[in-house]
C-alpha positions in Angstrom: -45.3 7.6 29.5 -41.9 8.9 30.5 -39.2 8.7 27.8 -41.7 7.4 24.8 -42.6 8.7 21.5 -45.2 8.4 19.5 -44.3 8.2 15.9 -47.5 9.0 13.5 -47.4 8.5 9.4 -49.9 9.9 7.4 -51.0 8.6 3.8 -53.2 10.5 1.5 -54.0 11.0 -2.4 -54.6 14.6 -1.9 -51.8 16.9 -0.3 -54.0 19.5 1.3 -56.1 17.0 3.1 -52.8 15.2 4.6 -51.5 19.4 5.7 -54.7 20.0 7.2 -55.0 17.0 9.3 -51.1 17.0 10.0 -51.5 21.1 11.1 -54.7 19.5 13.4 -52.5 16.2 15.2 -49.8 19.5 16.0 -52.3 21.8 17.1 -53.8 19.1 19.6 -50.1 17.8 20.6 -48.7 21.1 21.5 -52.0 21.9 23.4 -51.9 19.5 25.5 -48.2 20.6 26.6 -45.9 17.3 24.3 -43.1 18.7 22.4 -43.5 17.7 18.0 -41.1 17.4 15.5 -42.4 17.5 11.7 -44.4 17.3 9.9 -41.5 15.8 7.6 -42.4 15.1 4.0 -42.0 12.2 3.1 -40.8 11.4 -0.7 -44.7 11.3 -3.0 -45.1 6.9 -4.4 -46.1 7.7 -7.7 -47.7 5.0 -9.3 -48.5 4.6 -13.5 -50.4 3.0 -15.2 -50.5 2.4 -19.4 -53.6 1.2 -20.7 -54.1 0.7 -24.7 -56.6 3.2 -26.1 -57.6 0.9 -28.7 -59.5 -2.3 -28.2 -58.1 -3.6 -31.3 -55.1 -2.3 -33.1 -52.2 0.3 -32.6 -50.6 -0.7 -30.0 -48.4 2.2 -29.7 -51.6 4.3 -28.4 -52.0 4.5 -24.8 -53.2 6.3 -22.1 -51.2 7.0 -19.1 -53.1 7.5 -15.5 -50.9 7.9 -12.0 -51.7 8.1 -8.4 -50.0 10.0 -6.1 -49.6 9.2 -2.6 -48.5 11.8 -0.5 -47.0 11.1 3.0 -46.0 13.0 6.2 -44.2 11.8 9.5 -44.4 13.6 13.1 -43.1 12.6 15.9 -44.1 13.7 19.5 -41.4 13.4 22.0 -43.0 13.0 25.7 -46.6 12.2 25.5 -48.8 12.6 28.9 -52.1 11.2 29.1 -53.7 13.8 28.0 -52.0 13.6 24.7 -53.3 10.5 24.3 -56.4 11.0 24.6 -57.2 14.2 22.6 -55.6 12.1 19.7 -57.7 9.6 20.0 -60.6 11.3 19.7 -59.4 13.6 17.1 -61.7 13.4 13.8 -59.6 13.1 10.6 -61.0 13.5 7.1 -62.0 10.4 4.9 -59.3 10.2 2.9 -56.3 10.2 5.4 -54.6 6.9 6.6 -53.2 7.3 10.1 -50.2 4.9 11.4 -49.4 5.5 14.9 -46.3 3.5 16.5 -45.2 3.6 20.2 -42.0 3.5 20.2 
């Protein structure tokens, strides 16, 4: 796996679940002797929503609900095997999305 990379993004609602599992893909790189770069934030996608309080009438009322998606990007520079396969088996929480690229 000479002179590959491994790019990982990570995708979660709630900020300290995305730290906690970025601080664990780190730990588990750096053991295994690859070199990483990040976690980088990434800017939060803040999605809203307006929804009328009122079944009825005034329409000016609403509510206003948002989700935040919070995302992180690593990169590890010169992956051996071993790398690999301790991220592969790595448990993540629930609530994390994991995209890993070779690149």
């Amino acid at each position: 796996m000479q002179n590959q990379k491994i790019r990982i993004r990570l995708k979660a609602f709630d900020y300290r679940l995305i730290d906690q599992s970025a601080a664990e893909i780190v730990e588990t790189a750096k053991r295994t002797g690859a070199i990483v770069k990040g976690p980088v934030p990434l800017p939060t996608r803040i999605q809203r929503f307006d929804v009328l309080r009122s079944p009825h009438v005034n329409k000016t009322s609403r509510d206003q609900f948002e989700i935040r998606t919070h995302q992180r990007l690593m990169d590890i520079v010169d992956p051996t095997d071993k790398t690999v396969d301790a991220l592969m088996k790595l448990d993540l929480p629930a609530g994390v999305d994991v995209e890993i690229k070779l690149q």
